[in-house]
N, C-alpha and C positions, 0 to 999 in steps of 0.2 A: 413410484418408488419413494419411501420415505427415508430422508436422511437420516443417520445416526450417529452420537458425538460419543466419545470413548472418555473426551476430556472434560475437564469442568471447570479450569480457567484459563483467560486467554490474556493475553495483552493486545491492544489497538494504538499504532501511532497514528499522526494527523487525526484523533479519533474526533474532531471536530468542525471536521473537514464535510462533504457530500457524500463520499464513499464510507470514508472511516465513520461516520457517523451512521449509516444503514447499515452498516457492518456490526456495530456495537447495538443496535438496535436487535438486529436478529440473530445475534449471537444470546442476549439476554432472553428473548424469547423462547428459548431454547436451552432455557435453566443452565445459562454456561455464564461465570461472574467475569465481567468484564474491563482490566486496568485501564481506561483511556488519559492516552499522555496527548498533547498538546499545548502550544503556547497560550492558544485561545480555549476559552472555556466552554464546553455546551450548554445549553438554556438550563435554566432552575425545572421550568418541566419537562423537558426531556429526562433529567438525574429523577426525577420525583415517578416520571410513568413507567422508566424502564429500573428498578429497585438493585437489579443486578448488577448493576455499572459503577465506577468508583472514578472520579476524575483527577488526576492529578497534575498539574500546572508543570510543564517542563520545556526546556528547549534540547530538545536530541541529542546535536552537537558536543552537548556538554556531556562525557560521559561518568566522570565522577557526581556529578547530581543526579543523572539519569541511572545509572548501578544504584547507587542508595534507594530511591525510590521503588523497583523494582525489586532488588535482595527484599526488603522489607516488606512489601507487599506479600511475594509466594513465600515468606517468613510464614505469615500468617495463613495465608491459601493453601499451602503446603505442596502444592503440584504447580507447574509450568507447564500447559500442555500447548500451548495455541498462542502464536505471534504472527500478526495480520498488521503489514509494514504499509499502509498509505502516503505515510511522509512525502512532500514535494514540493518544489518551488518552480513556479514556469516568471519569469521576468521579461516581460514582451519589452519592447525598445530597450532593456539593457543586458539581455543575452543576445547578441547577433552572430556575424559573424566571426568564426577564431581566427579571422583577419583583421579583425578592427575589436573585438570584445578588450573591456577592461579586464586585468589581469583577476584585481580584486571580485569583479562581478563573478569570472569562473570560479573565484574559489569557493567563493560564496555559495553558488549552487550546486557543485560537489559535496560540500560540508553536509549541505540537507540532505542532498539527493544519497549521496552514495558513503559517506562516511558513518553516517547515522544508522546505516545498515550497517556497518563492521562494529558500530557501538554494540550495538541491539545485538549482531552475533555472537561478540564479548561476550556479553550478560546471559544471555537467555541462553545460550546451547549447554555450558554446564549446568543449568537446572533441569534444562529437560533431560541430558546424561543420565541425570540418579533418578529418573524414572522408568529410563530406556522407551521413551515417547514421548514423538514432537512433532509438530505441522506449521508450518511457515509460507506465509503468501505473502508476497512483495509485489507492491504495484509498480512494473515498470510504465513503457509506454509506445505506440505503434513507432512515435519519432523517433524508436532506438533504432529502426530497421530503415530507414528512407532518409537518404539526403531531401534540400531542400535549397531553394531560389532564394528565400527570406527565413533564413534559420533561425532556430535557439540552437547553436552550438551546444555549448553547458549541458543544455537541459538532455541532448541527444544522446551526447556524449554518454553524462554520467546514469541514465536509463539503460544503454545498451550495457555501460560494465555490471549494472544489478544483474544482468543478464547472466552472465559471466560468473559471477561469486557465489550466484543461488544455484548455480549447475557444481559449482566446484563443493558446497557444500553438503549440496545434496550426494557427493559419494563419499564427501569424509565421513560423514554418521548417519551414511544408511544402516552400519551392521549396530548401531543403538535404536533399530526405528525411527530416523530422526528424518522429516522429510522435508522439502526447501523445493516451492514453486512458485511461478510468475506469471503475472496476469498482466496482458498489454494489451490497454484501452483505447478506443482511439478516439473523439471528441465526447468528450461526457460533458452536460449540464451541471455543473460546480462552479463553487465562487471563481475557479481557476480565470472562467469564461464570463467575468461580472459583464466585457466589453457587448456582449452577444443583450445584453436590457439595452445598452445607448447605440447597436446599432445593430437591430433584429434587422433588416436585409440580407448582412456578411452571413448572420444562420442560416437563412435561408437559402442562400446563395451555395452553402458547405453542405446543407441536406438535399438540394439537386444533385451534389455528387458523391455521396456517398448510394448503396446499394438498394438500401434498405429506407430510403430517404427521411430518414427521422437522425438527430443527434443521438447520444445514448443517456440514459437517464442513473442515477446512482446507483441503484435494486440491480443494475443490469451487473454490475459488476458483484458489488455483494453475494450474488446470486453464486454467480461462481465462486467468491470466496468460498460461502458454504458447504458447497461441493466438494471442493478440496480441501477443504479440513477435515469433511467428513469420513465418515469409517467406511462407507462405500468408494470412497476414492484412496485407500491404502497402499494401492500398488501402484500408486502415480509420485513419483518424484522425478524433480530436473528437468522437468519441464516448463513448456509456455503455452497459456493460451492466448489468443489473441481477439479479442472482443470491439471489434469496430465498423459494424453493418456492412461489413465487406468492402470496404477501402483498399486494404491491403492485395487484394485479389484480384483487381482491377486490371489492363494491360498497362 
């Protein structure tokens, strides 16, 4: 089966990121122009091979800097069809638990994690309105489904309410075509995991127990972004899938 894009431009946050950056990659490949927002910027030849891409320096959070950017952009583009949310922050020894976390650390990771999505939904659902077409994938994360012994609170927390908002959106403007779904990953190979170069053991140690006995790799997710933007995936909203070599399935 060959994919098919209806739309022809998207926006990408964290588009800098492991994911958001395969994502921007094969969305360009696939003649679809692509906004990537990020603090950090992608390489000169990454902007130079993939011609389709636009990068624009932002912090999320901020959503008066973040509306300008974007009004101005599909000013130009003229269609909003495609918002593909990678945004996230995992903060190992300062998200613990919400019995000892700093007040300030929780807010901090809500702001990325889950505020940034109510930015993004601000901005971007009336643009796709005046087309009456839209596709949105948010990367939550398996840790929104499972407590844990050695938590990120924060991070669990505000992953499961993406959960939540992309379900409640998806029936506000399903009758505009407007569709809103979730991908939950579960250990990907990204900067998120720099800790996994200074102590491949602990990797090792996580791919005996997972299913599928490998980590996941970025393309794994991308992959399914794909899917779900695409014109073959139409009658799918409010959903989740869940992508983590069989973790979650475990007894």
């Amino acid at each position: 089966m060959e994919l098919t894009y209806k739309g022809k431009n998207a926006i990408v946050t964290g588009a800098s990121g492991g994911m958001g950056l395969e994502v921007s990659k094969m969305l360009s490949e696939n003649n679809i122009n692509v906004l990537m927002l990020d603090i950090q910027s992608p390489s000169k030849s990454f902007l130079s091979e993939n011609v389709n891409c636009v990068y624009k320096k932002v912090d999320v959070t901020n959503l008066g800097k973040l509306k300008s950017i974007i009004e101005k952009y599909f000013k130009e583009n003229k269609s909003a069809d495609y918002l593909i949310n990678t945004t996230g922050v995992l903060w190992f020894n300062k998200d613990v638990s919400a019995a000892d976390i700093k007040s300030e650390v929780w807010d901090k990771v809500f702001d990325i994690n889950l505020k940034s999505m109510m930015h993004l939904s601000k901005i971007i659902i009336p643009l796709m309105k005046k087309n009456n077409f839209g596709s949105m994938v948010h990367i939550s994360s398996v840790d929104a489904l499972t407590g844990d012994d050695k938590p990120q609170d924060a991070y669990g927390a505000s992953k499961a309410a993406m959960i939540r908002l992309s379900k409640s959106l998806s029936i506000q403007f399903a009758s505009k075509n407007i569709r809103s779904n979730i991908i939950l990953p579960g250990p990907i190979e990204t900067g998120m995991q720099k800790r996994w170069k200074k102590n491949p053991t602990a990797k090792k140690n996580l791919e005996k127990f997972i299913p599928l006995q490998r980590v996941g790799k970025p393309e794994d997710i991308s992959n399914a972004c794909m899917f779900l933007l695409s014109d073959q995936a139409n009658y799918i909203t409010g959903t989740e899938i869940i992508i983590d070599g069989g973790i979650t399935s475990k007894p």
